[in-house]
C-alpha positions as CSV (number, residue, x, y, z in Angstrom):
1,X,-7.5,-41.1,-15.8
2,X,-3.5,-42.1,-14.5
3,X,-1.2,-43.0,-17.0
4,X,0.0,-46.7,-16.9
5,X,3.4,-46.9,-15.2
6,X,6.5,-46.1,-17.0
7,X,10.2,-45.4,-16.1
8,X,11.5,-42.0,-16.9
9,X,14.8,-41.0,-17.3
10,X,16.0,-36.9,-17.7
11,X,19.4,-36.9,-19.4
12,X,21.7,-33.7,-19.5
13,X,23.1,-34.4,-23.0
14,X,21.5,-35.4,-26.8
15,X,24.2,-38.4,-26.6
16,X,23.0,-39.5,-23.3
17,X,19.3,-38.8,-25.0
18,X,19.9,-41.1,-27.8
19,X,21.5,-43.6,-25.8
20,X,18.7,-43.6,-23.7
21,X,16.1,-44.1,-26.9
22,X,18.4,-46.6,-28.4
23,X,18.6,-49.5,-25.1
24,X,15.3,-49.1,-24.1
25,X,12.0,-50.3,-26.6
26,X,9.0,-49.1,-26.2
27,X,11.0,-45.2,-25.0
28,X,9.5,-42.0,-25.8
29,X,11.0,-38.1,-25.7
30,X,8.7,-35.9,-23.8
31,X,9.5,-31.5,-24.7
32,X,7.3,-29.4,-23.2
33,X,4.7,-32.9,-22.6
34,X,0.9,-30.4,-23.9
35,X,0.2,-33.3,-26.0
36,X,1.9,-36.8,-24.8
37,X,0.9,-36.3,-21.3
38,X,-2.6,-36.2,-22.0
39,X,-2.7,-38.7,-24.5
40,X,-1.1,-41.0,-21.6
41,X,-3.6,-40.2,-19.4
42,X,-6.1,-41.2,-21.3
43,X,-3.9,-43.9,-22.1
44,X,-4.0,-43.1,-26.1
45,X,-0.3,-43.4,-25.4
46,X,1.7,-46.3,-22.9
47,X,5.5,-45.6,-23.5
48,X,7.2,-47.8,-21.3
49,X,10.0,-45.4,-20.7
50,X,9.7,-41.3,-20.8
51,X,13.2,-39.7,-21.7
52,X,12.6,-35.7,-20.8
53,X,14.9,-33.4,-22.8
54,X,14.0,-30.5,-20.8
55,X,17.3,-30.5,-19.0
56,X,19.4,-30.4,-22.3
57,X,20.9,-27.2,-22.3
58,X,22.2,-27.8,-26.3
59,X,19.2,-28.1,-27.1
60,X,17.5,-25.3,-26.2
61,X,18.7,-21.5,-28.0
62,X,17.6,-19.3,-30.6
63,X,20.4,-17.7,-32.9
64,X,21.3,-16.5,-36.3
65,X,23.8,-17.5,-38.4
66,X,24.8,-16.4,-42.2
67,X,20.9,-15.6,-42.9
68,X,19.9,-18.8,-41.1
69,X,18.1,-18.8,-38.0
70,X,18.2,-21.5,-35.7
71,X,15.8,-23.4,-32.9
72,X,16.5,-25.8,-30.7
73,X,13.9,-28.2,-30.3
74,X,13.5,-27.4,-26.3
75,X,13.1,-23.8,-27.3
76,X,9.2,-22.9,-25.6
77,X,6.3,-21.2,-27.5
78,X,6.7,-18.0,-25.4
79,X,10.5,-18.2,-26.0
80,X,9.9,-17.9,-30.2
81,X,7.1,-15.2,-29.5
82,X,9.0,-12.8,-27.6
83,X,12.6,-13.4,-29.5
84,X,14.4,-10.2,-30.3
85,X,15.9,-12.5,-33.2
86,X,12.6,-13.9,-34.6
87,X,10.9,-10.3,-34.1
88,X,13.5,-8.9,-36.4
89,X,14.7,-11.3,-39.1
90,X,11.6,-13.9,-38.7
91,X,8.3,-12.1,-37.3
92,X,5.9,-14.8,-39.0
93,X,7.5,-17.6,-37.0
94,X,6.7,-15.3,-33.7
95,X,3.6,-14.2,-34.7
96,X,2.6,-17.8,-35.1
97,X,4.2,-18.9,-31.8
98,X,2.3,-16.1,-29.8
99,X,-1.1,-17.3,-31.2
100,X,-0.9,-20.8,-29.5
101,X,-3.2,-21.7,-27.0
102,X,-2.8,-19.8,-23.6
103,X,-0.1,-18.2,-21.2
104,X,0.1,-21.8,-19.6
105,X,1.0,-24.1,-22.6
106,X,3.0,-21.4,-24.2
107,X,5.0,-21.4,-21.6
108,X,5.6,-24.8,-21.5
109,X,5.2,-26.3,-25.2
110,X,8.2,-26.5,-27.4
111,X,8.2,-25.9,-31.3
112,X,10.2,-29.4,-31.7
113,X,7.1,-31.3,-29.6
114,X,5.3,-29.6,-31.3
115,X,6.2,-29.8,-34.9
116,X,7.4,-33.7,-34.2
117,X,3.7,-34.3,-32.9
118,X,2.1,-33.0,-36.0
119,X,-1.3,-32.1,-35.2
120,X,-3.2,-31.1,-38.3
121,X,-4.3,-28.3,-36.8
122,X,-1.6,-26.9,-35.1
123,X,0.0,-23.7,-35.8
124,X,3.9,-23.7,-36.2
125,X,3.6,-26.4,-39.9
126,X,1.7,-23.7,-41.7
127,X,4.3,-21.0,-41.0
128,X,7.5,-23.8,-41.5
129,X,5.8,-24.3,-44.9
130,X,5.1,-20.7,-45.9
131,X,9.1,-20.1,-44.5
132,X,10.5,-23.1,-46.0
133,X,12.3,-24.5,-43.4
134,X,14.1,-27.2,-42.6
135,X,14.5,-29.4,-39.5
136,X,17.3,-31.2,-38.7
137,X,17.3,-34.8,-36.8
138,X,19.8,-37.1,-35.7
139,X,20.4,-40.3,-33.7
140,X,23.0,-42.4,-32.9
141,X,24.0,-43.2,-36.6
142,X,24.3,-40.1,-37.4
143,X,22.3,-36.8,-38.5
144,X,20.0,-35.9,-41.5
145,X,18.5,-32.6,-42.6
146,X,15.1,-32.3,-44.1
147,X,12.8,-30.0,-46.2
148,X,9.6,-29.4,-43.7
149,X,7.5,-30.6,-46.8
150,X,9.2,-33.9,-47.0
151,X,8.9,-34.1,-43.0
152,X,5.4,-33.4,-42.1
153,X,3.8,-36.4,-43.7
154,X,0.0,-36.8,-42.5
155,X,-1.7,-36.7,-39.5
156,X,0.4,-37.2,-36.4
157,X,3.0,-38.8,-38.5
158,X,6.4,-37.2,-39.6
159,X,9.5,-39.1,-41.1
160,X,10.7,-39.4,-37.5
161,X,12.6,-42.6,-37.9
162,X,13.2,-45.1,-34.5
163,X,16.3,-43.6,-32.6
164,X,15.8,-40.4,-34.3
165,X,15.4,-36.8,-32.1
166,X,14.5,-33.9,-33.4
167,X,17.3,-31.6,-32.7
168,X,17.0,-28.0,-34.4
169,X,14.1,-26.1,-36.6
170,X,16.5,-23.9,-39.4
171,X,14.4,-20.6,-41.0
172,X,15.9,-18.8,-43.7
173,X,16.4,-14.5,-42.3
174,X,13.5,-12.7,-44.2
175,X,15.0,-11.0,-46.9
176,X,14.2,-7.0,-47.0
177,X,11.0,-5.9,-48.0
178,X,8.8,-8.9,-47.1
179,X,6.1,-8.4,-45.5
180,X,4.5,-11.6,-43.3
181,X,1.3,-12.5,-41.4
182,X,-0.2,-15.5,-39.4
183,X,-4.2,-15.4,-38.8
184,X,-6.4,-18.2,-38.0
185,X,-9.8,-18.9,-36.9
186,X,-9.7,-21.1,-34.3
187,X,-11.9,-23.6,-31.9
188,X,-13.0,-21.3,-29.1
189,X,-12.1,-24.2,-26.5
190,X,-9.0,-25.5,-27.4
191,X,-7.6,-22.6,-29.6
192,X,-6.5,-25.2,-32.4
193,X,-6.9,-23.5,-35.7
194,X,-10.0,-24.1,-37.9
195,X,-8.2,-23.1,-40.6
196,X,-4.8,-20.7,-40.5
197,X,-3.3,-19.6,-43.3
198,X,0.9,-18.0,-43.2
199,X,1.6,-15.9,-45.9
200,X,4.6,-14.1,-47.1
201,X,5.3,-11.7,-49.8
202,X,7.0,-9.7,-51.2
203,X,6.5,-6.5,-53.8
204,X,8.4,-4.5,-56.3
205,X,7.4,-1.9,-59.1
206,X,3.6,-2.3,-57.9
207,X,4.0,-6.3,-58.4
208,X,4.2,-9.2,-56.1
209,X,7.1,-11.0,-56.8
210,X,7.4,-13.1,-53.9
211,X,4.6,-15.5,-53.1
212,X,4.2,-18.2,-50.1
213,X,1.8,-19.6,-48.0
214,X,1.0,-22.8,-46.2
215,X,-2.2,-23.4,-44.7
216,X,-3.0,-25.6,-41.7
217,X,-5.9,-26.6,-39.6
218,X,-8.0,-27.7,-43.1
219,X,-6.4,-30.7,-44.3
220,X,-5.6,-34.2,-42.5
221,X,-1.8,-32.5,-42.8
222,X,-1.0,-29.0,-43.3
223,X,0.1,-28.1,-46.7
224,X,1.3,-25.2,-48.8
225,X,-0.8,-22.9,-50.9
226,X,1.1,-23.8,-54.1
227,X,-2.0,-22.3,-56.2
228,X,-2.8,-19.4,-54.5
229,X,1.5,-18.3,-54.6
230,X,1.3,-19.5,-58.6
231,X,-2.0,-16.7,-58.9
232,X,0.2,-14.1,-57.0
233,X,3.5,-13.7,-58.8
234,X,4.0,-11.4,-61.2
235,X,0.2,-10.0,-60.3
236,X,-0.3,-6.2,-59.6
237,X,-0.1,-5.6,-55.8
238,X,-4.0,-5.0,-55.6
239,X,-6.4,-6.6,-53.4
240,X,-8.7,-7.6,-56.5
241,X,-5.3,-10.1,-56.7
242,X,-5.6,-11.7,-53.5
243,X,-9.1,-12.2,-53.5
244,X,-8.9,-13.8,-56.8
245,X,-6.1,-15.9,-56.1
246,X,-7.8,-16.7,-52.0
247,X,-10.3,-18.4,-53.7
248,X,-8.1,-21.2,-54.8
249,X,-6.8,-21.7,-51.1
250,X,-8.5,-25.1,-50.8
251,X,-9.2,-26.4,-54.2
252,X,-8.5,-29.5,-55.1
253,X,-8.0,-30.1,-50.7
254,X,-10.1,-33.0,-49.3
255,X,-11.4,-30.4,-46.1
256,X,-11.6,-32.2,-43.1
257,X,-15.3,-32.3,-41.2
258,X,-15.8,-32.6,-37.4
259,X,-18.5,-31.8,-35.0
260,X,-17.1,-28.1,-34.8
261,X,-17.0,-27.4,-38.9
262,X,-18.3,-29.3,-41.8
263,X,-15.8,-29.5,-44.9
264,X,-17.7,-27.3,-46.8
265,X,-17.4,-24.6,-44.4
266,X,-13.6,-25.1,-43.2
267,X,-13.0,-24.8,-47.0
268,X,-14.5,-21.5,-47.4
269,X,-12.9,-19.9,-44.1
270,X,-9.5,-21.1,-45.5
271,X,-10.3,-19.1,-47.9
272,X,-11.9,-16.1,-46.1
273,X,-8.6,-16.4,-43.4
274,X,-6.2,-16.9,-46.6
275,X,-7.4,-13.3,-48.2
276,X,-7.2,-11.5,-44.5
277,X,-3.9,-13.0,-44.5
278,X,-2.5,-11.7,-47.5
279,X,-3.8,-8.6,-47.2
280,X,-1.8,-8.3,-43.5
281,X,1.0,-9.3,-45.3
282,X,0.7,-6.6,-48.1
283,X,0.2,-3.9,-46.0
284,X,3.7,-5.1,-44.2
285,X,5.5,-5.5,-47.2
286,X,4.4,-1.7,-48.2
C-alpha cells in the first residue's frame, strides 16, 4: 500500500526539531523509519507531517563520560554493535544491538526509534533494563531524565509526552569483573525475539554478588527479572544456582500467545533462554 500524503520537513538542529513538532499537530519524528514507515504504508499510521532527525548531527555520537556512557538517539544499530566504546565498557548493549534483524535495518534503525517505539519484542528494552539505564528527553519546555523502568510503559507506549524527543540513551561503564550476555530465540521471519533474556553478573569469593536481568519478547512490555536477580545474590557461583533461580524467569508474567508461540511455551523458553543466558554471563565474569 502508499502511505496517505504528508509534509516532511528534515531540520539540522533539535531546536529546529522541536519547533518543528511544537507548530505543526498531527507531526511525527522519523530515526532510522524500520517501523513508522511500514506502519504508514499500511496506513496503521497517517502523521500529517514527518520531521526526519537523520540530519542532526548532535544527535547522533557515542562517548563516555565519568563512568557514563552516552547515545544519541540517531546513533544506528550497526553503529552500537561495532563501538570500540560499547565493546569495552558496555559489551551487553552491543551484543544486543548486533542481534537485530539483518545487515539492512541495522544499518539503518536507531536505538532512540527504536526504544521510543517500544515493541514488546524488541531487543535493546531487555538489555536497558538489565543495564539500568536512563534516557533523557526534552522539548521546548525544557528537559527530563528518566529511569528506563519508569519509561517503557506497555506495549508501544512510553512516557513520551507531546513535544517531547528522545534525545540521548545514558548506560552506566560496566564495573570490573562483570561478566554480560544477550541470547534470544527469535521468529525465524522477522527476527523479533520469542523471548530474550540480558543478564549481568557479577562474582566474588565463589558467590554472585551482582545480579540483573531484564527479559523481553514474553510480556505485552519487557520487564526485569527481579526474581530470578533476588535467587542469585549471595548464591554460590554454580550452575545448580541459575537453573534454580531460571525457573522463576516468568512467574507470576501474563506470557503473551500468538500464532508463532502459545503462552505456555514462550514461558518456558524464557526460562530455557534465561538459564543459557546466565550461564554466558558466568563464564564472562570468570
Amino acid at each position: 500500500m502508499i502511505a496517505q500524503s504528508f509534509e516532511y520537513s528534515a531540520p539540522d538542529s533539535i531546536a529546529e526539531a522541536l519547533r518543528l513538532l511544537a507548530s505543526h499537530q498531527g507531526s511525527r519524528v522519523l530515526a532510522g523509519g524500520q517501523s513508522l514507515i511500514p506502519m504508514m504504508k499500511l496506513r496503521l499510521s497517517g502523521p500529517a507531517h514527518l520531521i526526519d532527525l537523520a540530519r542532526i548531527a548532535e544527535l547522533n555520537y557515542i562517548g563516555e563520560t565519568n563512568g557514563s556512557i552516552r547515545i544519541g538517539a540517531t546513533s544506528t544499530h550497526n553503529q552500537l554493535a561495532t563501538s570500540d566504546t560499547l565493546r569495552q565498557s558496555c559489551p551487553l548493549l552491543a551484543e544486543a544491538a548486533a542481534r537485530i534483524g539483518d545487515v539492512q535495518v541495522r544499518n539503518l534503525g536507531t536505538i532512540g526509534g527504536s526504544v521510543s517505539h517500544n515493541d514488546p519484542a524488541a531487543d535493546y528494552p531487555a538489555a536497558l533494563q538489565a543495564l539500568r539505564a536512563q534516557v533523557r528527553l526534552v522539548s521546548q519546555r525544557g528537559e527530563r531524565t528518566l529511569p528506563i523502568d519508569k519509561f517503557l510503559l506497555d506495549a508501544f507506549t512510553t512516557a513520551l509526552e507531546p513535544g517531547e524527543i528522545l534525545a540521548e540513551v545514558i548506560v552506566p561503564a560496566d564495573a570490573p569483573g562483570l561478566g554480560s550476555a544477550y541470547l534470544k530465540h527469535q521468529q525465524p521471519a522477522s527476527g523479533f525475539a520469542v523471548a530474550g533474556v540480558a543478564a549481568q553478573l557479577g562474582m566474588k569469593g565463589g558467590k554472585i554478588t551482582t545480579a540483573r536481568l531484564g527479559i523481553t519478547g514474553v510480556a505485552s512490555n519487557s520487564y526485569r527479572g527481579a526474581a530470578v536477580e533476588a535467587a542469585l545474590e549471595g548464591r554460590p557461583a554454580q550452575d545448580s544456582s541459575l537453573a534454580e533461580a531460571a525457573g522463576l524467569a516468568a512467574k507470576g508474567v501474563e506470557a503473551l500467545s500468538d500464532v508463532y508461540a502459545a503462552a505456555d511455551y514462550r514461558a518456558h523458553i524464557a526460562g530455557v533462554m534465561t538459564r543459557r543466558a546466565l550461564q554466558a554471563a558466568l563464564a564472562r565474569a570468570k
